[in-house]
C-alpha positions as semicolon CSV with decimal commas, in nm:
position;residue;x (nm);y (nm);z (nm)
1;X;6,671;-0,682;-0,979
2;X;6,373;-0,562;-1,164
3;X;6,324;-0,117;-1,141
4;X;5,988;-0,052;-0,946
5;X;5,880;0,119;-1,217
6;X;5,952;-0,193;-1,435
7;X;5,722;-0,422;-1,183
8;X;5,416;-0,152;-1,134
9;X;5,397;-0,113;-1,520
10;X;5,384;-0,512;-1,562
11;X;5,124;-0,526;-1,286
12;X;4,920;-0,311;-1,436
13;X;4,933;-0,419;-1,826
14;X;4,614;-0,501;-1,997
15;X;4,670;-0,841;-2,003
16;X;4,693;-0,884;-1,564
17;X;4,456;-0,639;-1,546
18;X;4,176;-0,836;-1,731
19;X;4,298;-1,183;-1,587
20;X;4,210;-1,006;-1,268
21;X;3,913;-0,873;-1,300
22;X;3,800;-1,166;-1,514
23;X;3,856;-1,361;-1,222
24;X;3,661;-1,111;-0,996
25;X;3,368;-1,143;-1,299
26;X;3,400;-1,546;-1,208
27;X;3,365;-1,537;-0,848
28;X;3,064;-1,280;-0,870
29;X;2,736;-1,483;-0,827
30;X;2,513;-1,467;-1,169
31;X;2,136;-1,328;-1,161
32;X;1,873;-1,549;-1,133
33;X;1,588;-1,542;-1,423
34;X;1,377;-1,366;-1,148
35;X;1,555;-1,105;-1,107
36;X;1,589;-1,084;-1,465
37;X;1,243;-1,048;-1,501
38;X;1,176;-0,860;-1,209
39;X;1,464;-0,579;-1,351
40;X;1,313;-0,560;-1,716
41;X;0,916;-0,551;-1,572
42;X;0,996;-0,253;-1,355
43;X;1,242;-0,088;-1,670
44;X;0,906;-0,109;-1,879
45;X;0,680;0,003;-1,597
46;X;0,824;0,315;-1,503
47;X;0,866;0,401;-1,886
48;X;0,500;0,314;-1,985
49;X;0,239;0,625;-1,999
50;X;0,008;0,421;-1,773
51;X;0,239;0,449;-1,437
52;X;0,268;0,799;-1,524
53;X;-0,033;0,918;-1,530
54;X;-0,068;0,686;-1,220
55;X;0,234;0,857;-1,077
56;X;0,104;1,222;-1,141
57;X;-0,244;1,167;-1,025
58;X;-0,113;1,050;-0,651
59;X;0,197;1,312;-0,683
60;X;-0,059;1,588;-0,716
61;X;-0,352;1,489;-0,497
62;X;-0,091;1,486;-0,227
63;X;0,090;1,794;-0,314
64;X;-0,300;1,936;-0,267
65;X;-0,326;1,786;0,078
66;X;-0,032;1,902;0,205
67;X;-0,103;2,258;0,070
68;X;-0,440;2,235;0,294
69;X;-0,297;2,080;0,592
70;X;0,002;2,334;0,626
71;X;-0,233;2,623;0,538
72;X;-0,408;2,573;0,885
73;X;-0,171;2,375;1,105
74;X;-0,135;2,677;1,308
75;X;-0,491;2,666;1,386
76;X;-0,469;2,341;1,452
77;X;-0,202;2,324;1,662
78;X;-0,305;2,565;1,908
79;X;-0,653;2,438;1,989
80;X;-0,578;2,308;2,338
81;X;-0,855;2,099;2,376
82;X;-0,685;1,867;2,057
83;X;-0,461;1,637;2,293
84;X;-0,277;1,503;1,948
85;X;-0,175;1,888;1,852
86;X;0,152;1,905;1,955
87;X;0,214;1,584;1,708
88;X;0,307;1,825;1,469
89;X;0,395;1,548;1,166
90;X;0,091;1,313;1,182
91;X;-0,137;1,618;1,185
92;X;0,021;1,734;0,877
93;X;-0,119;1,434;0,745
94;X;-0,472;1,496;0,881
95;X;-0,600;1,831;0,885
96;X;-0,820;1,956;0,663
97;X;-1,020;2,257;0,639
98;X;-1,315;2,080;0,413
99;X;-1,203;2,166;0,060
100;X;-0,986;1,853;0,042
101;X;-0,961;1,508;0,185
102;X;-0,688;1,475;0,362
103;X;-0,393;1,260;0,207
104;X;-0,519;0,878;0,403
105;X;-0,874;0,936;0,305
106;X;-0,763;1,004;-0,067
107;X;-0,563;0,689;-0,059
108;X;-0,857;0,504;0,020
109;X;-0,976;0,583;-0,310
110;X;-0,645;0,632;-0,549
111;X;-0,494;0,329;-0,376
112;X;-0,735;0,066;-0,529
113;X;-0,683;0,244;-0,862
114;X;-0,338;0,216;-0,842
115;X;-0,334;-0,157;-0,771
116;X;-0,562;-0,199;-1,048
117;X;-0,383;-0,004;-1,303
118;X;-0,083;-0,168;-1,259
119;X;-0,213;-0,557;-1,250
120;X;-0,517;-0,574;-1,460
121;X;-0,310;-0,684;-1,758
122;X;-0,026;-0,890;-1,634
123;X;-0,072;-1,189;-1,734
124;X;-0,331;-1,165;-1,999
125;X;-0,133;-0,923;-2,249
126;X;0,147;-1,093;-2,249
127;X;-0,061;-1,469;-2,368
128;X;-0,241;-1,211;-2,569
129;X;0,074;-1,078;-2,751
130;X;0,225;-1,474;-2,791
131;X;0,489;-1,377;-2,571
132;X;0,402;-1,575;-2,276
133;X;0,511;-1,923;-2,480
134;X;0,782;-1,757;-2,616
135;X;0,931;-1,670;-2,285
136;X;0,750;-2,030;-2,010
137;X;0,974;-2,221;-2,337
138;X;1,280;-2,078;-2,197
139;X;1,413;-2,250;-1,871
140;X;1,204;-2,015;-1,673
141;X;0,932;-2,192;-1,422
142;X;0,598;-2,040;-1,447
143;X;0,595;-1,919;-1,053
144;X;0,865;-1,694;-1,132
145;X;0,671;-1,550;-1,401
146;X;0,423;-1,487;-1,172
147;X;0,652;-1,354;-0,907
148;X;0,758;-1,135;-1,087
149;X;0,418;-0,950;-1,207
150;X;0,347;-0,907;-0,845
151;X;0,698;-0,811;-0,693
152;X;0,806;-0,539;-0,969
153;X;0,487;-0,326;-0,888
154;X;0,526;-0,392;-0,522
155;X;0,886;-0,228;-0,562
156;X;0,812;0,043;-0,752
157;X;0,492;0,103;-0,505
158;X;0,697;0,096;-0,207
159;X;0,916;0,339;-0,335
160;X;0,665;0,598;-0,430
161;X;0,522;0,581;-0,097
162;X;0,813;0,603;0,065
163;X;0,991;0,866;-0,129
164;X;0,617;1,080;-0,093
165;X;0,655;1,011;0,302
166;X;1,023;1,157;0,331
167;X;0,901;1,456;0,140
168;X;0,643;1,517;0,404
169;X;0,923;1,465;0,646
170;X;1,166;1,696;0,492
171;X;0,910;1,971;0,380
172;X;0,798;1,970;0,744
173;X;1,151;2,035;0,885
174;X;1,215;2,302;0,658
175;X;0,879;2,492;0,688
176;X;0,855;2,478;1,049
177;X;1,187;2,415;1,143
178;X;1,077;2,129;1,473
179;X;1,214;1,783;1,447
180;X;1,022;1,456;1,383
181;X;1,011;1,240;1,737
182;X;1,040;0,880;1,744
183;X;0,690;0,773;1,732
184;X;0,583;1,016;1,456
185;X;0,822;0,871;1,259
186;X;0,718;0,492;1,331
187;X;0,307;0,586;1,282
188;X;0,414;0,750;0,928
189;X;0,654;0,477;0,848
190;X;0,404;0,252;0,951
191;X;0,144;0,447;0,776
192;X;0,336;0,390;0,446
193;X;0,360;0,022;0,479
194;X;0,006;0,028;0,536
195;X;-0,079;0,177;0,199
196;X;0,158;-0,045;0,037
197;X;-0,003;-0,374;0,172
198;X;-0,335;-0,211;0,052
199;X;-0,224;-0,103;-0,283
200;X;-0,101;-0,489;-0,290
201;X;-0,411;-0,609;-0,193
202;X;-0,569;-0,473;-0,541
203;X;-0,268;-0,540;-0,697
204;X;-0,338;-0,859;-0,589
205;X;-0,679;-0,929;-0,739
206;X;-0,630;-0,739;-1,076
207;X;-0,358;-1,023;-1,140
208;X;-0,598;-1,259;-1,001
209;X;-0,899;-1,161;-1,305
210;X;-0,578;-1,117;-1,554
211;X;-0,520;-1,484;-1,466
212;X;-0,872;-1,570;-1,529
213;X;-0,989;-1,410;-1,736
214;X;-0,852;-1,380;-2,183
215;X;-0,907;-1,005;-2,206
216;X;-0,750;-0,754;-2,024
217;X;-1,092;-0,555;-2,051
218;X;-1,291;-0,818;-1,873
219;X;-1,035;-0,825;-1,580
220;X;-0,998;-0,454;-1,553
221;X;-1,408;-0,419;-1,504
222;X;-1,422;-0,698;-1,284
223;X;-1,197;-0,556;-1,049
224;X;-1,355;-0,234;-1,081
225;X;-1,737;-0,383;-1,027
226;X;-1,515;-0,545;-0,704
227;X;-1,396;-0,185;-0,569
228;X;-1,725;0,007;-0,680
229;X;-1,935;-0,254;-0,494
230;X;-1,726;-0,207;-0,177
231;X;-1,651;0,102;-0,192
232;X;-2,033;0,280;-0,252
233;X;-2,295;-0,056;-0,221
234;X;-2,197;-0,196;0,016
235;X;-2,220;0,023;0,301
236;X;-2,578;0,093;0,134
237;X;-2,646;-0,271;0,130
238;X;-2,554;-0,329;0,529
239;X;-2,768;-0,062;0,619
240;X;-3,086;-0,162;0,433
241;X;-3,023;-0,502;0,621
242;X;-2,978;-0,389;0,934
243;X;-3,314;-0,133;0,899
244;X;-3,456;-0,449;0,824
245;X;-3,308;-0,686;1,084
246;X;-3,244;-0,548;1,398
247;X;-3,502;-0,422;1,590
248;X;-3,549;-0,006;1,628
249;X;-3,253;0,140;1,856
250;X;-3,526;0,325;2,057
251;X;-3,672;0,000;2,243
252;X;-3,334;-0,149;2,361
253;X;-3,077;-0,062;2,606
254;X;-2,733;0,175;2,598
255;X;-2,586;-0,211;2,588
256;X;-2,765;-0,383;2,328
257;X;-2,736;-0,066;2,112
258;X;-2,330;-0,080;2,168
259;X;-2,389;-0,426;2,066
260;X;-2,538;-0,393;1,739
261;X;-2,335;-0,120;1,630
262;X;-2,008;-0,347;1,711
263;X;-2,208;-0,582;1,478
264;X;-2,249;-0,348;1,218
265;X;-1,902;-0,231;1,249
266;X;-1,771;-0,606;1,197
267;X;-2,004;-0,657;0,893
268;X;-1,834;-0,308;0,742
269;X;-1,493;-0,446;0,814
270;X;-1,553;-0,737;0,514
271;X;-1,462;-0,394;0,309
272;X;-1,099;-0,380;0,224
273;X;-1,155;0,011;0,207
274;X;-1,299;0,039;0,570
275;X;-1,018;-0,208;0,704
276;X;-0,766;0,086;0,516
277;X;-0,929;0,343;0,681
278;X;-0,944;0,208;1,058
279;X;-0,618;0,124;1,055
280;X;-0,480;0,470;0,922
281;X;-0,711;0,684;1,147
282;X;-0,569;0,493;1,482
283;X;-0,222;0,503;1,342
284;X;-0,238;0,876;1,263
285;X;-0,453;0,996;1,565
286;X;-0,302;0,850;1,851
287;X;-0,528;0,990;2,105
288;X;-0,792;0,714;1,924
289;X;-0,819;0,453;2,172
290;X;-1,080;0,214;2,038
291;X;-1,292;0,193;1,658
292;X;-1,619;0,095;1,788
293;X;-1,845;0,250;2,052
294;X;-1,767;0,316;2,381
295;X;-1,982;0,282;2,698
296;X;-1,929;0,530;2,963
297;X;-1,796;0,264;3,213
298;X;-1,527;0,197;2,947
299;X;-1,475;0,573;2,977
300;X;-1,459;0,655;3,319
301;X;-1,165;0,750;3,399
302;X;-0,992;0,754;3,077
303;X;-0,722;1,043;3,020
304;X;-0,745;1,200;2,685
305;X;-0,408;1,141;2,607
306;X;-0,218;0,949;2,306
307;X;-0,205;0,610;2,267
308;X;0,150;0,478;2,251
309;X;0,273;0,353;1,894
310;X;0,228;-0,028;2,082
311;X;-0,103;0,045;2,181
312;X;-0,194;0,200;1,857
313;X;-0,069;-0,127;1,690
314;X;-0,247;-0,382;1,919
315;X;-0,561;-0,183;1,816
316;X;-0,540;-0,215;1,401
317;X;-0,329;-0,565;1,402
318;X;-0,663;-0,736;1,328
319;X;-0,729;-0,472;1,021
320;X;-0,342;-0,528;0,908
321;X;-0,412;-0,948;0,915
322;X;-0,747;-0,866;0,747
323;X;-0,554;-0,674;0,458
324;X;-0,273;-0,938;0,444
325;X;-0,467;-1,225;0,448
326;X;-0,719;-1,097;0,150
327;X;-0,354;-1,030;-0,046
328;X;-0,201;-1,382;0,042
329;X;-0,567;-1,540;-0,067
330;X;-0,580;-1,337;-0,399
331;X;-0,214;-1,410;-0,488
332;X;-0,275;-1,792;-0,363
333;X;-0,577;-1,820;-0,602
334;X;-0,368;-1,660;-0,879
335;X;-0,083;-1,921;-0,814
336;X;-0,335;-2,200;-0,853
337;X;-0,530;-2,109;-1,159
338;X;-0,220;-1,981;-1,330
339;X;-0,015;-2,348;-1,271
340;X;-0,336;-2,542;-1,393
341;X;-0,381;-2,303;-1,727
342;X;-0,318;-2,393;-2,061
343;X;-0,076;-2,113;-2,233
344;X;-0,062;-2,229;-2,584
345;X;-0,427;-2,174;-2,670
């Protein structure tokens, strides 16, 4: 009979050894050419100069934010008439002392320009460049292509957010030394997905105009004629309507003035911006129990107290469908237009 040592040194010999794991190497399932893609888009996102000056323009408006907000938490904390102060996490997210936006409102603002930076040029650039036939000649279909432009931002995205949002967390815990609760930590988590889907939204539409559009310049101003005109005219816009529409507030009653304000309101919800910011200010002030005007039969009664995170949901789920279904419609329209265009010209 064989020595052990004889047996172990045959077991291990180069020639087993790579029969083995050759056979492991068989069994192992091999990538798809989406995740292919998906892999080398975000390798040359994260490298490019664009994403980091993206990167370092959100890194330090919310470094600035949180520098305001924990510079007067204290004060804000201890004002008992507040009934959202002892939510020590979300506030962090909200106070402000005037110099600065706080970190949501910013978002509002960054977050479109971050969608757009990242998509304006997907698809364009690459037809541009004559590497789009190069690559739709390989046995790759053309939705993976497409796929692919929208899900390797989306990644990268999500894990800026969500790395920023642990930060918070962490920073919190070691500054003030009180543990996140439950809910706090659904409303932020919640709050991150949030920016994400509105990020994706923009992300959505730049690769939209980079679809229809030959030159990445034309796409990148059209989406940023899009935000502009939401963002500024279109607030101006509803109001010179409604001066002109609706009759002067001073000859109706408490209810008919509730009702055209809930009008205006829904006209101003058409914005993807004021859909963004709804949704975060219930999320991140619980005690928030409606967006629109209240009359003071709907008040009577009412505790000021916070809403729980179910409530809070029930109240933005028709802002969170708005922003989904605008993404889902963008990406839809890209779909189409990109399956019906010509690549070779």
């Amino acid at each position: 009979m064989e020595s052990r040592v004889i047996y172990f040194k045959d077991l291990f010999s180069k020639g087993l050894a790579s029969k083995v794991f050759g056979a492991v190497t068989a069994n192992r399932r091999p990538a798809s050419a989406l995740q292919i893609m998906v892999a080398k888009e975000i390798g040359d996102m994260v490298r490019s100069w664009r994403f980091i000056v993206l990167l370092a323009l959100i890194v330090l408006t919310f470094l600035g934010s949180m520098y305001v907000s924990l510079s007067n938490l204290s004060a804000t904390t201890s004002n008992a008439l507040d009934p959202d102060r002892q939510l020590l996490y979300l506030k962090i997210l909200t106070t402000t002392d005037g110099t600065l936006p706080s970190f949501h409102i910013f978002m509002s603002f960054l977050g479109a320009i971050l969608g757009i930076g990242l998509g304006f040029d997907a698809v364009n650039v690459e037809q541009n460049s004559g590497t789009l036939i190069r690559l739709l000649a390989q046995p790759v279909y053309r939705d993976n292509f497409l796929l692919a432009k929208f899900i390797s931002p989306l990644m990268v995205i999500t894990t800026l957010f969500l790395s920023l949002g642990l930060l918070m967390i962490g920073g919190g815990m070691l500054l003030t030394g009180v543990p996140i609760e439950g809910g706090e930590f659904l409303r932020i988590l919640s709050f991150v997905l949030l920016t994400v889907l509105y990020v994706a939204f923009w992300l959505s539409l730049s690769i939209l105009f980079s679809v229809k559009f030959k030159q990445a310049t034309t796409s990148a101003l059209s989406a940023i004629a899009i935000w502009l005109f939401f963002t500024i005219f279109y607030r101006i816009i509803v109001n010179l309507v409604v001066k002109a529409c609706l009759p002067d507030p001073a000859f109706l009653s408490p209810a008919e003035i509730v009702d055209n304000n809930n009008l205006i309101l829904n006209i101003l919800r058409f914005s993807p911006s004021q859909l963004y910011t709804d949704a975060t200010t219930v999320l991140l002030m619980p005690s928030l129990r409606s967006l629109g005007p209240l009359t003071m039969e709907q008040m009577a009664g009412a505790i000021p107290s916070p809403l729980s995170f179910r409530e809070s949901l029930l109240i933005v789920w028709p802002q969170l469908s708005g922003l989904l279904g605008g993404t889902v419609a963008c990406f839809a329209l890209s779909y189409y237009f990109f399956m019906r265009r010509e690549i070779r010209s």
